[in-house]
C-alpha positions in Angstrom: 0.0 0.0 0.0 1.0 3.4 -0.8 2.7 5.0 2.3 1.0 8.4 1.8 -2.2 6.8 1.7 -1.6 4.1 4.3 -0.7 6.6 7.0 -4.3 8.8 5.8 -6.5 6.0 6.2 -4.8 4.7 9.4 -4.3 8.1 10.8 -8.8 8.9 10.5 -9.8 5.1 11.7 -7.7 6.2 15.0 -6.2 3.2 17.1 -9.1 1.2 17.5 -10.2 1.1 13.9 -6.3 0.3 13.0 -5.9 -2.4 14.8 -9.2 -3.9 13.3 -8.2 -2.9 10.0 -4.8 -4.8 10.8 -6.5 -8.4 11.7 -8.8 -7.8 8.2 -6.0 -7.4 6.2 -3.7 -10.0 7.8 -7.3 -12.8 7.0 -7.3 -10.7 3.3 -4.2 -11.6 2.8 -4.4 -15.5 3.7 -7.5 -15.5 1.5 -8.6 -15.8 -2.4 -9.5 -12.7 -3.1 -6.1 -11.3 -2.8 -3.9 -11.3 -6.7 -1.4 -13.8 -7.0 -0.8 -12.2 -10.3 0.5 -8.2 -9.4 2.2 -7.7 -12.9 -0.9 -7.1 -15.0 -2.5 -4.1 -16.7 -5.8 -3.8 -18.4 -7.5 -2.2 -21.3 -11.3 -2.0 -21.8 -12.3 -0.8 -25.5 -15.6 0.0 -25.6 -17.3 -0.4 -29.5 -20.7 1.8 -28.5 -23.4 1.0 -30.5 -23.5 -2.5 -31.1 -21.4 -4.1 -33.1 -22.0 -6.3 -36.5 -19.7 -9.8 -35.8 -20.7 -11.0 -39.2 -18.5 -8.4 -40.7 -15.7 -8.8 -38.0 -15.8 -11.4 -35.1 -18.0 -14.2 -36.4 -18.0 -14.2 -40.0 -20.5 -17.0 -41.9 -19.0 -19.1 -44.6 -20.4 -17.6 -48.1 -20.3 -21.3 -49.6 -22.6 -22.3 -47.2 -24.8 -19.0 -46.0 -25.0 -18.0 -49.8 -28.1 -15.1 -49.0 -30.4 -16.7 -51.4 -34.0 -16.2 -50.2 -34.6 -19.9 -49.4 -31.2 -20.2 -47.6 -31.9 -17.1 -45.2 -35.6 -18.6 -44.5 -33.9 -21.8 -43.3 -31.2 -20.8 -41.6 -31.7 -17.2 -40.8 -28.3 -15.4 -41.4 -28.1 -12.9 -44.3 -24.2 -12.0 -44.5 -24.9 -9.1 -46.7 -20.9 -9.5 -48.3 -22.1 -9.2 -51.7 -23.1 -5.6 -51.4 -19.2 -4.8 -50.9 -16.4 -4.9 -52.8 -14.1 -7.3 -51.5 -11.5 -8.0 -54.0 -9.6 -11.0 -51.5 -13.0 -12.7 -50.3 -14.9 -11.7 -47.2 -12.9 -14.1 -45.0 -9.0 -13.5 -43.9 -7.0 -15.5 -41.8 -3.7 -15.1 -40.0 -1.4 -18.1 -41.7 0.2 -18.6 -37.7 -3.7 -19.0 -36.6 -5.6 -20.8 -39.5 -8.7 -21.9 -37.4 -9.1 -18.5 -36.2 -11.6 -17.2 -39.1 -12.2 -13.3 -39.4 -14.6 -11.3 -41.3 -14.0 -8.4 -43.7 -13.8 -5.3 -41.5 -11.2 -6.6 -38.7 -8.0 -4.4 -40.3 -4.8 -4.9 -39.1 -6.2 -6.7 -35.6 -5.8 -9.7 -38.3 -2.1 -9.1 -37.3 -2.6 -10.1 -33.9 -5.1 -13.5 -34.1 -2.1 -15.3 -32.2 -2.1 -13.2 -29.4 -6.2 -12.8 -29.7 -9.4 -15.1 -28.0 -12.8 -14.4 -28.8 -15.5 -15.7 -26.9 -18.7 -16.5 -29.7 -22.0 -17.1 -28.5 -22.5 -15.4 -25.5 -26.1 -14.6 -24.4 -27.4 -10.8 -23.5 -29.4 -9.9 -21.2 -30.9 -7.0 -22.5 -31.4 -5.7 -26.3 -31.2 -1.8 -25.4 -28.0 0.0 -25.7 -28.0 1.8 -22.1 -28.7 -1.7 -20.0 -26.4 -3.7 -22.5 -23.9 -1.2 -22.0 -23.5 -1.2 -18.4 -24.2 -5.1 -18.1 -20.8 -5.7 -20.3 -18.9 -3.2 -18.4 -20.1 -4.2 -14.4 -20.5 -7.9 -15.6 -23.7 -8.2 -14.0 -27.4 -7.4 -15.5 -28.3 -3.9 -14.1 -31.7 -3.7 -12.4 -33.3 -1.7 -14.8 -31.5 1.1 -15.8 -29.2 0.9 -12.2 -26.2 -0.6 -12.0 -26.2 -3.8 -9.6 -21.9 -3.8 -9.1 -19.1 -2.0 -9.6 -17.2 -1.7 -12.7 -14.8 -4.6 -13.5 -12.3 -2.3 -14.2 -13.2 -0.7 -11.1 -12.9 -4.0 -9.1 -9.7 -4.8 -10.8 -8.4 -1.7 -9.8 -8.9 -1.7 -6.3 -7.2 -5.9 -6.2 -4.1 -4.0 -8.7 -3.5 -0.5 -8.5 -3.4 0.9 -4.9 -0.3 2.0 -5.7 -0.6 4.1 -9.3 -1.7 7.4 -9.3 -4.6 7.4 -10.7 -5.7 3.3 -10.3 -8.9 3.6 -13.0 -8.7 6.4 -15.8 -12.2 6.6 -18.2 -12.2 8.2 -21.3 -16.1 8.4 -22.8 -17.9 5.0 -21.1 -19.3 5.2 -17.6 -18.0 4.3 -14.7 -19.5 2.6 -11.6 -18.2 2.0 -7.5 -21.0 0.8 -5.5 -18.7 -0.8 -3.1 -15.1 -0.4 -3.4 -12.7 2.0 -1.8 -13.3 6.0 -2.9 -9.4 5.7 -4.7 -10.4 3.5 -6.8 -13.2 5.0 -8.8 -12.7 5.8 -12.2 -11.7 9.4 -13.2 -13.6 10.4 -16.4 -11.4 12.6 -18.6 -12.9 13.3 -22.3 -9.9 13.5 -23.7 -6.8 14.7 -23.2 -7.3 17.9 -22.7 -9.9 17.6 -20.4 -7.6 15.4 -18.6 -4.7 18.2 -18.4 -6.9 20.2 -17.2 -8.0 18.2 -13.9 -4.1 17.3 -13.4 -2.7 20.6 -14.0 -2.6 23.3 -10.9 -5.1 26.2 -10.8 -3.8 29.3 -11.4 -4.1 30.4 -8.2 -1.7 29.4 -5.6 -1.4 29.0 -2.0 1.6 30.0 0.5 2.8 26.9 2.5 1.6 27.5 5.5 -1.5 28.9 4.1 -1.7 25.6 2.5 -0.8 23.6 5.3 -3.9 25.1 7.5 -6.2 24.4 5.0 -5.1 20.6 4.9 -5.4 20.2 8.6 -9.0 21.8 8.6 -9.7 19.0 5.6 -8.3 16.3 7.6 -10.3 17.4 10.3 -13.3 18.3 9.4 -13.1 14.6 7.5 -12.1 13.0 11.5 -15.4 14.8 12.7 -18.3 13.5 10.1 -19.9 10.8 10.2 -21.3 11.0 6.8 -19.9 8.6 4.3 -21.0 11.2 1.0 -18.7 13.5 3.0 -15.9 11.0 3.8 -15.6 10.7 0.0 -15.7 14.3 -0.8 -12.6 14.6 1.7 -10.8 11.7 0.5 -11.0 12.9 -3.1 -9.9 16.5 -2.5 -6.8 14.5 -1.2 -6.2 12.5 -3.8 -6.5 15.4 -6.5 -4.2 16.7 -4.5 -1.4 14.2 -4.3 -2.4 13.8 -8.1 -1.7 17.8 -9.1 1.7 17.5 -6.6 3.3 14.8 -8.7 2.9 16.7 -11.4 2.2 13.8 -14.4 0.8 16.3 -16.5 3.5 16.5 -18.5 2.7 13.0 -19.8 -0.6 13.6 -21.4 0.6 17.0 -23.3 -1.8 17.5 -26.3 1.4 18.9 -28.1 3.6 16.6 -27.8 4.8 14.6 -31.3 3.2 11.3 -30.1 -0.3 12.4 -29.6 0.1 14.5 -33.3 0.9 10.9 -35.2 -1.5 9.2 -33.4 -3.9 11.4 -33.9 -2.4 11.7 -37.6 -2.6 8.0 -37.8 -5.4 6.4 -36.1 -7.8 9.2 -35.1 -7.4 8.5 -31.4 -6.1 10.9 -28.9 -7.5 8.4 -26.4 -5.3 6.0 -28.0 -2.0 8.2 -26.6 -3.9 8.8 -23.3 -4.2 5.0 -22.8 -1.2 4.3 -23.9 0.7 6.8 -21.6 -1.5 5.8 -18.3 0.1 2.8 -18.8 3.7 2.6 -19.5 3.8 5.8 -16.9 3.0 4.1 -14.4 0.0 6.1 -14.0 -2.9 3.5 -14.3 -3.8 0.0 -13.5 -6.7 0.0 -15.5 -8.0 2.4 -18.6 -11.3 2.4 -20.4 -12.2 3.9 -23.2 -14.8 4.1 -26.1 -13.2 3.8 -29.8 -15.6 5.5 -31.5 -19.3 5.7 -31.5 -20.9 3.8 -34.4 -23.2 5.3 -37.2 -26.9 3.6 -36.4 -26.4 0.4 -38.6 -30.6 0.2 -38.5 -30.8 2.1 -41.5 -29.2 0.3 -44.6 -27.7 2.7 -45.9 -25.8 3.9 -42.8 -25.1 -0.5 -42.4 -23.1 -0.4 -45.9 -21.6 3.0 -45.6 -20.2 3.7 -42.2 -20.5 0.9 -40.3 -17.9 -1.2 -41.6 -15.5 1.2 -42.0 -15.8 2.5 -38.6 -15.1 -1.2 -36.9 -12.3 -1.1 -39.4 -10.9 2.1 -38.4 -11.5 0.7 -34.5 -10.1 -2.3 -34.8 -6.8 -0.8 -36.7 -6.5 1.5 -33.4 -6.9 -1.8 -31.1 -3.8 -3.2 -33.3 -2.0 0.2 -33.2 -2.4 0.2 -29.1 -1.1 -3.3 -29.5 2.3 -2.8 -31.3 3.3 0.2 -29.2 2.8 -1.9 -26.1 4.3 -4.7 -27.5 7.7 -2.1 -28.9 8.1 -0.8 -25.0 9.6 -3.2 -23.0 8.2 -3.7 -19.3 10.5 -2.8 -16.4 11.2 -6.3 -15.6 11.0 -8.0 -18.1 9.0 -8.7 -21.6 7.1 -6.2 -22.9 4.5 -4.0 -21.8 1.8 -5.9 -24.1 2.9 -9.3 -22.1 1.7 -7.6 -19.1 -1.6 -5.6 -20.3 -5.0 -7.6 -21.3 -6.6 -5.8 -23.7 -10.8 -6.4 -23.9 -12.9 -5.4 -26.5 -16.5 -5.1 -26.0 -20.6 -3.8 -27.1 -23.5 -4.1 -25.7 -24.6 -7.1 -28.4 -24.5 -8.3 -31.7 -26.2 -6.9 -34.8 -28.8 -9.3 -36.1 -27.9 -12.2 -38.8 -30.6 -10.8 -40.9 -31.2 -7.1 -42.7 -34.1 -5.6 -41.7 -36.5 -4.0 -44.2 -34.5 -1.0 -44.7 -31.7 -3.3 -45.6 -29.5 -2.2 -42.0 -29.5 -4.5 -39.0 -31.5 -4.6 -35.8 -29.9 -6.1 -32.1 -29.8 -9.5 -31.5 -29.7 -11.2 -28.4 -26.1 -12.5 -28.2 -22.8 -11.4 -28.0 -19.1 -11.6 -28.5 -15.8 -10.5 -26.5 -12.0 -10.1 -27.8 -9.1 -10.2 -26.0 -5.6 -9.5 -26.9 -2.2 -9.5 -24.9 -1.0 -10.7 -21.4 -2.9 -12.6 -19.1 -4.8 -15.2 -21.8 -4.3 -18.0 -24.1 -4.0 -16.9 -27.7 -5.0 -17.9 -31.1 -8.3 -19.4 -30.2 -11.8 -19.2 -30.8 -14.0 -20.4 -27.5 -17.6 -21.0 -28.4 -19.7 -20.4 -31.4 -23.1 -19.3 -32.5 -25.3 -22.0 -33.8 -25.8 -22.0 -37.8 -29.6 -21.3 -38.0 -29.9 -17.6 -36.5 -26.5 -17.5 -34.8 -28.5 -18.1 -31.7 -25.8 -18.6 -28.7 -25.0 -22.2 -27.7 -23.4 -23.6 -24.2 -19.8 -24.7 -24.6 -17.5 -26.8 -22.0 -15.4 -24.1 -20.1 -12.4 -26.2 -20.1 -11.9 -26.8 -23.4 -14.1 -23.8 -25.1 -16.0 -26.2 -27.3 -19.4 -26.3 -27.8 -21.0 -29.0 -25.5 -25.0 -29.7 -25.4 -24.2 -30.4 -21.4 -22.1 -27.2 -21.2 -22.7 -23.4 -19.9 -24.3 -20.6 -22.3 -21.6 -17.9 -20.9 -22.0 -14.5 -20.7 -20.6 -11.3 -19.1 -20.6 -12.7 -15.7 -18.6 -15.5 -16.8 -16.1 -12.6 -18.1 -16.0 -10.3 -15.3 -14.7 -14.2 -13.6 -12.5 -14.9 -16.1 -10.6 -11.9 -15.5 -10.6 -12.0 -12.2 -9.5 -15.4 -12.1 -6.6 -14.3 -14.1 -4.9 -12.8 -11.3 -5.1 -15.4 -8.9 -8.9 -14.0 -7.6 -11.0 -17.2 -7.1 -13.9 -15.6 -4.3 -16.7 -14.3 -6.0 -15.9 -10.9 -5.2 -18.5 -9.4 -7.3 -21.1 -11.8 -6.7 -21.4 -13.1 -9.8 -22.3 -16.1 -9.4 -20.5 -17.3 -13.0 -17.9 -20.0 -13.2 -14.7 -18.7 -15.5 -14.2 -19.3 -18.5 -10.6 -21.6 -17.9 -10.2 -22.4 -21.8 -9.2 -18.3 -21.7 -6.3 -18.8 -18.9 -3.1 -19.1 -19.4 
């Protein structure tokens, strides 16, 4: 534990509350719910809108789904590839990960299918983009539009990053504590800017000792209430405190070269601010949304921007994956051995084009991961041929099993978990993991 922060929380539970705090982390620590795994750093890329796997993810055989009228009344799945113009086929492969079939609109992410799992057929709970949205990101169905956990990010967080500065950065998704410690919310920054702007000092200064009496009346004032709303407005003054001291501005300068090719690049400032968080040493964990989606309901929206936004959001997944994988980690490796990148939406788009030739939801999913932390160049699960309905698969070996478990983002929120030595249910999820993903 941080020293500054160990002597602050220590210092307001007063002897008593110490020494209880002592014997809870001395049984913590002899527990399950503590990491064996303290090296790893995570990554949650959020695709808003809903995002179509046919063209990406889970692409459908054109042999065999040929979009004939008779063939999409049996089986239900209209791949719509004959409306583009795919010169090398609709299907690409990486040669080091041959069973690992990829649709169209992936980009360069192709690059990475050895380092890549993606979990097929999961089931949704909800069809609505708010609910799906924060059911993929807490890992558990919100009760109706309320959140029912904490972020996974934000429980992953408090198990990793006591330490970093600023344990859970968010760029553009929401972010949700319900029950973890106040240092381990996430801190929403837009973009980089916006996130200069909260690390940056005002312009307005203090003298020391001016600043030094207004501390101890905060520190106070926080001893005296018995409020928890105001225990967290204290404790947050004092981390944006410690945060503006250490002055890791600098890091996220809008100006710099780095941000300009990125930028130049990829279209993603949020790519440099991830990327930075990380091999800083600033964050344990950083979400972010790539870019929101064009509605793919309307057809013409479906063939015209939809694609070729994945594309361009996949392509900044693989650029976030080559710089970590060019930096080497501290001890070791590289930084992309020790960072588990997750890709995520609320659902699938549905095997079939609507009347207005776009697609509507559908009520399964899919979930990518890249990096550290998982087994590679796999495909775990799939969705059944007639509607590409979801379909339960043995956790140990991935495969499709009639006696298996339909998995879902409980069974994620797990996994991940799991991944760092975390076997409680800490988040009451009540999922096994998925151990075909583990290393």
């Amino acid at each position: 534990m941080d020293p500054l922060r160990r002597k602050f929380l220590l210092g307001s539970l007063g002897a008593a509350g110490a020494a209880t705090l002592a014997n809870v982390l001395s049984v913590a620590k002899a527990s399950n719910s503590v990491p064996t795994v303290t090296d790893q750093y995570y990554v949650f890329v959020y695709f808003s809108g809903g995002w179509d796997t046919i063209l990406s993810l889970d692409p459908k055989d054109p042999t065999f789904y040929d979009d004939q009228a008779l063939t999409i009344a049996e089986y239900g799945v209209e791949t719509g590839y004959g409306v583009f113009n795919l010169p090398e086929g609709p299907i690409v492969f990486n040669e080091s990960a041959p069973d690992m079939l990829l649709g169209p609109f992936v980009g360069d992410l192709v690059d990475w299918a050895p380092r890549m799992s993606i979990v097929r057929g999961m089931t949704v709970s909800s069809v609505a983009h708010g609910t799906g949205m924060i059911h993929a990101l807490t890992g558990k169905t919100p009760a109706g539009a309320l959140p029912r956990s904490s972020s996974i990010a934000t429980l992953l967080a408090t198990a990793l990053g006591e330490n970093e500065l600023i344990p859970n950065l968010v760029s553009g998704t929401p972010t949700f504590n319900l029950d973890q410690p106040t240092w381990a919310s996430g801190i929403n920054a837009s973009n980089v800017n916006d996130l200069q702007d909260i690390l940056k000092p005002s312009l307005s200064s203090l003298e020391a000792g001016d600043r030094a009496a207004l501390e101890e009346f905060f520190d106070k004032s926080r001893q005296r209430t018995n409020q928890p709303r105001l225990h967290s407005i204290y404790d947050n003054h004092r981390t944006s405190r410690h945060l503006i001291e250490e002055n890791i501005a600098e890091y996220f300068d809008p100006t710099s070269p780095l941000w300009a090719d990125l930028t130049a690049e990829v279209g993603s400032g949020t790519l440099f601010m991830a990327y930075q968080a990380l091999t800083k040493g600033v964050s344990r964990c950083v979400s972010y949304v790539a870019s929101p989606f064009s509605d793919a309901h309307a057809g013409n929206m479906w063939v015209g921007s939809h694609p070729y936004h994945l594309e361009s959001m996949f392509n900044s997944v693989s650029k976030l994956a080559h710089m970590l994988d060019a930096t080497p980690y501290p001890s070791g490796g590289t930084w992309l051995d020790h960072t588990t990148i997750v890709c995520q939406s609320e659902f699938n788009r549905s095997p079939t084009r609507n009347g207005g030739g776009g697609r509507d939801h559908a009520t399964t999913n899919t979930c990518l991961f890249l990096g550290g932390g998982i087994k590679g160049g796999q495909v775990i699960g799939a969705t059944h041929e007639q509607n590409m309905a979801s379909q339960p698969i043995d956790l140990a070996t991935g495969l499709v099993d009639d006696n298996g478990v339909r998995v879902n983002n409980e069974n994620i929120a797990v996994t991940l978990l799991k991944s760092i030595g975390i076997t409680e249910d800490i988040g009451d999820y009540r999922a096994p993991a998925i151990d075909a993903l583990l290393v």
